[in-house]
Legacy VTK file of the C-alpha trace (Angstrom):
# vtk DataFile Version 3.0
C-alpha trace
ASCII
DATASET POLYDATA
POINTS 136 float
-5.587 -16.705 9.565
-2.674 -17.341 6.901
-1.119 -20.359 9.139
-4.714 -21.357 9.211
-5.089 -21.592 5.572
-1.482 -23.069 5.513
-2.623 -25.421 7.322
-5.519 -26.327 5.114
-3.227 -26.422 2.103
-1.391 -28.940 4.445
1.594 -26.462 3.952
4.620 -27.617 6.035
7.617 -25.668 4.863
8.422 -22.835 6.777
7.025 -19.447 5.447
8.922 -17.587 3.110
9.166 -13.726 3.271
11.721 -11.022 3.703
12.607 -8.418 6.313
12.331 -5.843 3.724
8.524 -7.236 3.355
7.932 -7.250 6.902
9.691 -3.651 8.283
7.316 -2.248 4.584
4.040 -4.119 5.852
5.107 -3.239 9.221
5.047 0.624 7.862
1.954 0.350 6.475
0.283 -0.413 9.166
1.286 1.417 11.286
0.987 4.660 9.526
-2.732 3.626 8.451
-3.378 3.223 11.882
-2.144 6.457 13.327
-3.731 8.422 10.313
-7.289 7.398 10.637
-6.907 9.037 14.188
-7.769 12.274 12.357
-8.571 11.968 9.075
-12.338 11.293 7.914
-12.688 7.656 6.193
-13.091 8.760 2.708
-10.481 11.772 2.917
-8.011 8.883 4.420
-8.983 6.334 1.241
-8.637 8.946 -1.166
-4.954 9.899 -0.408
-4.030 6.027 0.276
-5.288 4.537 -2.675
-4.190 7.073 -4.362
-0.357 7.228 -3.325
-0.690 3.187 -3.805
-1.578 4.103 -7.170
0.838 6.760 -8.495
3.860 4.933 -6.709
2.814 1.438 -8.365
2.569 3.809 -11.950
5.525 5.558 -11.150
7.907 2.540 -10.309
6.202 0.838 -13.670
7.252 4.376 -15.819
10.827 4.080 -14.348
11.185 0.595 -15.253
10.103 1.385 -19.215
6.384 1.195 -18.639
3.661 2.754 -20.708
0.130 3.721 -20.923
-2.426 4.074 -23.322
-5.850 4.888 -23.995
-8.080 4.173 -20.591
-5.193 3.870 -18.432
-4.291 7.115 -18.842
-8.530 8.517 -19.014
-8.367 6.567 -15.422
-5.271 8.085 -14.652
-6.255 11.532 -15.210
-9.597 10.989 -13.627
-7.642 10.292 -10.504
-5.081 13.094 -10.612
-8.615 15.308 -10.939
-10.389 13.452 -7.531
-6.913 14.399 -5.934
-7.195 18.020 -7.052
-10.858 18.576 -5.708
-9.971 17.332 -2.756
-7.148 19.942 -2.524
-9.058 23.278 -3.972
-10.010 25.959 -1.750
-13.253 25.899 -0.372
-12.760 22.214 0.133
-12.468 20.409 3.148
-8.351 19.617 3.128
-6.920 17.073 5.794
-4.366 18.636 8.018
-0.852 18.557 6.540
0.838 16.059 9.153
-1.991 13.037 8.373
-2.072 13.195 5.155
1.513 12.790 4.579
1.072 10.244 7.091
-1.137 8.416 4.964
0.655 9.153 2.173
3.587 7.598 3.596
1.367 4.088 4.461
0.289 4.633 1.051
3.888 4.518 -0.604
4.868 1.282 2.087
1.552 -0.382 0.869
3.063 -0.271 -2.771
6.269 -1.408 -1.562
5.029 -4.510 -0.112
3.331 -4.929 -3.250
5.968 -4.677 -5.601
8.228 -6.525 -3.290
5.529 -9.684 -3.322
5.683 -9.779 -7.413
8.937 -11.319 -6.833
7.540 -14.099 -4.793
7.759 -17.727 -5.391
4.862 -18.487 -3.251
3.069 -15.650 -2.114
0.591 -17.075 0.504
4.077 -18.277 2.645
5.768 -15.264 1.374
2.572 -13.253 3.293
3.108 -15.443 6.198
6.734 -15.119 6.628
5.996 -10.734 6.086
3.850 -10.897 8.689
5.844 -12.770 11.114
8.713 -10.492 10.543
6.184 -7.211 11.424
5.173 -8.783 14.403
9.050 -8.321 16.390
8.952 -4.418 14.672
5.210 -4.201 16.769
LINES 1 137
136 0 1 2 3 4 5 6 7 8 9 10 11 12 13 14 15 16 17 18 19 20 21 22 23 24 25 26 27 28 29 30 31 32 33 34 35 36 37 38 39 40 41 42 43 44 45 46 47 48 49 50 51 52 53 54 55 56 57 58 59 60 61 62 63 64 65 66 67 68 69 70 71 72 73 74 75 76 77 78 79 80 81 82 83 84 85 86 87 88 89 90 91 92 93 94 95 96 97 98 99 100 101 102 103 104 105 106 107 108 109 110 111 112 113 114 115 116 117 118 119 120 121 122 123 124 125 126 127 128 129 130 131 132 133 134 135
């Protein structure tokens, strides 16, 4: 689909990208992939988006970044979805998937962060997911 719309664009150069990009994308992937084997669909959204979350906020707090106001009411609402899904009584996804998840999670933020540093990120996407294909 991307060298389709590359094509569109009438984009000839060759993609752009990084290993790093591709082995991360590569990661996430795969670890959403083998997850989902055992983890219900909402329980498995719940721990991605939120480890894409807190590692995004995280990496922004060690780099000088603040919140205010209703980033951190949205922040706390989050932290307190994460809890419920952890108290007792509650249905908790077995150890080994969720860190799984967790782990895709964390790779999905990585490929993230990496693509802010992108020139051009629809060849940069291209060239990432050429370089995941040979890690397949």
């Amino acid at each position: 689909m991307l060298w389709l719309i590359m094509a569109i664009k009438r984009r000839t150069e060759r993609p752009a990208g990084t290993w790093l990009g591709g082995f991360t994308l590569f990661i996430y992937a795969f670890a959403f992939s083998y997850a989902y084997l055992n983890l219900d669909t909402g329980t498995g959204a719940l721990l991605l988006f939120g480890a894409v979350q807190l590692t995004m906020l995280g990496f922004g707090y060690w780099h000088g970044e603040r919140m205010q106001g209703t980033a951190l009411a949205g922040l706390a609402l989050a932290i307190g979805g994460l809890i419920a899904l952890l108290l007792p009584g509650a249905s908790a996804p077995a150890p080994g998937n969720a860190a799984i998840m967790l782990l895709s999670g964390v790779a999905w933020a990585a490929y993230s962060l990496i693509g802010k540093r992108a020139h051009d990120p629809l060849a940069s996407t291209a060239g990432n997911f050429l370089r995941a294909v040979p890690i397949c």
